[in-house]
C-alpha positions in Angstrom: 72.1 188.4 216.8 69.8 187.0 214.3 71.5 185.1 211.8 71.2 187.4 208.0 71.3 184.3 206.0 71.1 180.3 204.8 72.2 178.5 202.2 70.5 178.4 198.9 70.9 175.0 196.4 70.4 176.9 193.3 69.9 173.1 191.6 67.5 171.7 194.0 65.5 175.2 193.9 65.4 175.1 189.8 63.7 171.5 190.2 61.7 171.8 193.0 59.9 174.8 191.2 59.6 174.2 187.7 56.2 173.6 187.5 55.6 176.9 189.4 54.4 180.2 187.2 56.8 183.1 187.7 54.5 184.5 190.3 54.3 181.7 191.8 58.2 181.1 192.3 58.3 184.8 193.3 55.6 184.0 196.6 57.6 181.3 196.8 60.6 183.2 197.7 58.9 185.9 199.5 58.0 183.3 201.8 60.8 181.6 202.8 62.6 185.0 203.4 59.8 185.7 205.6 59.8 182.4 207.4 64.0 182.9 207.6 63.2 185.9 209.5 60.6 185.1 211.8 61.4 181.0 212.4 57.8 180.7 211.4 54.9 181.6 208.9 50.7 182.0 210.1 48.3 181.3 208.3 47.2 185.3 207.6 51.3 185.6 206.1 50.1 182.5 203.5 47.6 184.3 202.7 48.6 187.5 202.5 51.7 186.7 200.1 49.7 184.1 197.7 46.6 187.0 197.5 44.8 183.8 198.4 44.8 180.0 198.7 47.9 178.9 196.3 48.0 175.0 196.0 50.9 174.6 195.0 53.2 177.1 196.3 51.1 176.0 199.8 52.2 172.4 199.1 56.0 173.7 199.9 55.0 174.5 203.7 53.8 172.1 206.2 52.0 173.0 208.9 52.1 171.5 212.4 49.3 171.0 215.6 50.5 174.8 216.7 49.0 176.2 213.3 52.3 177.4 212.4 53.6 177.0 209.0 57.4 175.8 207.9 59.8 175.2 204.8 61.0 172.0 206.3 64.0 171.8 204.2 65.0 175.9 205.3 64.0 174.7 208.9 66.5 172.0 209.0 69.1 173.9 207.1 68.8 177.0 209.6 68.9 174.7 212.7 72.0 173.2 210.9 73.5 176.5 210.8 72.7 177.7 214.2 74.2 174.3 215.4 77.2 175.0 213.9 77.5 178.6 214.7 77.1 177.5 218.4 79.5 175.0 218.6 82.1 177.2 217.3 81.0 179.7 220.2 81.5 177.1 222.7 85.1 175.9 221.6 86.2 179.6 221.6 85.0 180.2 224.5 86.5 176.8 225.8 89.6 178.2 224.7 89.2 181.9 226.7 88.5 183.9 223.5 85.9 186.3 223.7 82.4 184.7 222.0 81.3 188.2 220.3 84.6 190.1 218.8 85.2 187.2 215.9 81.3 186.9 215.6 81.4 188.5 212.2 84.3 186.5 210.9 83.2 183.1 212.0 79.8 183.8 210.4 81.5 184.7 207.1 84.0 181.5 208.6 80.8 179.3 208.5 79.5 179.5 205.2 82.5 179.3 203.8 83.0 176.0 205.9 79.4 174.8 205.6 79.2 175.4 201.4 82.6 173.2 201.5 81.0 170.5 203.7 78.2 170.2 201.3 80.2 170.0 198.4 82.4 167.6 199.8 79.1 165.5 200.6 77.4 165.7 197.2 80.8 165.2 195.3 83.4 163.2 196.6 81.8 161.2 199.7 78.7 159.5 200.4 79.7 159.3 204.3 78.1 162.9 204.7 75.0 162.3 202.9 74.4 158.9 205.1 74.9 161.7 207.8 72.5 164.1 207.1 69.7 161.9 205.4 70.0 159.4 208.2 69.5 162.5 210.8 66.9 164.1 208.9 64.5 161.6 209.1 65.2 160.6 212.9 64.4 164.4 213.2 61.5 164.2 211.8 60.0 160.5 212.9 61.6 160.7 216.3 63.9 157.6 214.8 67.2 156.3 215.7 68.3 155.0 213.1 72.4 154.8 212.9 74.2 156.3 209.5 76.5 154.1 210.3 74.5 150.8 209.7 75.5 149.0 206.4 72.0 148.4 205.8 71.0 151.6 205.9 73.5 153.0 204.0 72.7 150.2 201.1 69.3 152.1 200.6 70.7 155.4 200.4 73.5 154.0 198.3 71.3 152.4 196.1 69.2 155.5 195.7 72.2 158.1 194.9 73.1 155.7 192.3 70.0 156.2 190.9 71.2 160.0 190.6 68.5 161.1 193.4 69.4 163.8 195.5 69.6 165.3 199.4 66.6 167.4 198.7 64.6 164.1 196.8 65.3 162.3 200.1 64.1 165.2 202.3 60.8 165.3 200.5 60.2 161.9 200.8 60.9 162.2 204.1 58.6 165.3 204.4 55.8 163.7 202.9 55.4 160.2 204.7 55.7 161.9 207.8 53.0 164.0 206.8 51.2 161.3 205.8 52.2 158.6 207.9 52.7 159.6 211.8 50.7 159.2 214.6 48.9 156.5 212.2 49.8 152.3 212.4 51.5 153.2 209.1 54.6 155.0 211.6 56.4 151.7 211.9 57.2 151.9 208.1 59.3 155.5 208.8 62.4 153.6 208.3 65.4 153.2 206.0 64.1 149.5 204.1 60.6 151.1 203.6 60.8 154.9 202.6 64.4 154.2 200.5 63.2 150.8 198.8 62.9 150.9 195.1 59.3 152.6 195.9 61.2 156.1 196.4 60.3 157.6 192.9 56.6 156.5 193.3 57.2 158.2 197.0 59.2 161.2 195.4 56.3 162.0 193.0 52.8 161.4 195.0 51.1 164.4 196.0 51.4 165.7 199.4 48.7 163.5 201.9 47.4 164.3 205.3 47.3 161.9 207.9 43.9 162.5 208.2 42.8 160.6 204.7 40.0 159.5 204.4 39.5 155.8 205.7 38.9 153.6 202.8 42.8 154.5 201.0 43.9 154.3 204.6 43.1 150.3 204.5 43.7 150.2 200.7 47.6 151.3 201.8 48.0 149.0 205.4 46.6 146.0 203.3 49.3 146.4 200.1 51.7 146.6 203.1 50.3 143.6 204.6 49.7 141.3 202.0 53.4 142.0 200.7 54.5 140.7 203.9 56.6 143.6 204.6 58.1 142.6 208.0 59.2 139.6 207.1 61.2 140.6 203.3 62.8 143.2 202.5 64.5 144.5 198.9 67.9 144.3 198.3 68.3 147.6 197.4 71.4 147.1 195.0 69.9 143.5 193.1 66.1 144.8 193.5 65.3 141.8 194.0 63.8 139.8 197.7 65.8 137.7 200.0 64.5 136.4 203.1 66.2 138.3 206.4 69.0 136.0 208.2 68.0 135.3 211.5 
């Protein structure tokens, strides 16, 4: 049974659009419905919503070797949710209840659990945002980093101080991918890079293809090189550099 809805971060929403028209925030949310329903978006469906090429609602979606278009952020949320839903299946079932005669109350079961969860992250403990933050980007650079690294969760730390959010990490996250896999620059999808005190310049650049064109390509690996990035690295609370212990 196809799952008839995801959470929405009313907050993160508000600031991710508000340089968007009204129209635009209106495509906006016609396409993530549409990509909610079908796990996916084409090209023609882009089109066809936006009446035409739409930078910047356009700039929301990425789109991967298969053509296909996605909300990363509703992607991971929805496979969060489908996770969850699954598990639950399993433990009833591991118990001998029947996994389709509660369906309807562990759905309404699971958002009210999942709305707490996040709450409880954004609120009271940083443990579940070192969780999810730390995941999201092994998801997406094919990482394994461990939440449960100190150093790791210094940078994140650091950062939430700073007032950032989830959704500031996940475009971040989003947008050196974009930029940065399958190129020399992948070794720098990590914690001490992408959640230095370069995030906001990260946050706040425009969305780049991996395919650049070559002459910022060696602008960027030699400001990496020539700040002799693998051998310092910031302490994220004192922003200032220390040389790694061996």
């Amino acid at each position: 049974m196809k799952d008839p809805a995801f959470l929405f971060y009313s907050s993160d929403f508000l600031t991710g659009t508000m340089t968007m028209s009204n129209e635009q925030v209106g495509k906006y949310i016609r396409l993530l419905c549409l990509q909610h329903q079908k796990g996916f978006l084409t090209k023609k469906d882009m089109l066809f919503i936006c009446s035409g090429d739409d930078e910047e609602v356009f700039s929301k979606f990425a789109t991967f070797d298969d053509g296909k278009y996605y909300n990363i952020r509703l992607k991971y949320e929805a496979e969060k949710r489908d996770k969850y839903t699954e598990s639950r299946r399993l433990n009833r079932i591991s118990k001998g209840k029947s996994g389709n005669h509660m369906s309807e109350h562990m759905n309404n079961h699971m958002s009210e659990h999942m709305e707490n969860e996040n709450i409880n992250d954004n609120i009271i403990d940083f443990k579940g945002l070192y969780k999810s933050i730390t995941e999201y980007l092994n998801s997406k650079a094919g990482t394994a980093f461990r939440f449960s690294s100190q150093k790791t969760r210094d940078f994140i730390k650091a950062r939430l101080n700073e007032k950032y959010t989830e959704q500031d990490f996940f475009t971040v996250i989003d947008k050196k991918c974009l930029e940065w896999l399958n190129t020399d620059m992948a070794k720098y999808l990590r914690p001490e890079t992408l959640f230095s005190n370069k995030f906001e310049g990260y946050l706040n650049q425009k969305i780049i293809s991996a395919k650049k064109n070559t002459k910022e390509k060696q602008f960027e690996e030699r400001e990496y090189k020539d700040s002799d990035i693998e051998d310092l690295y910031f302490d994220p609370l004192k922003e200032k550099q220390l040389e790694k212990k061996p």
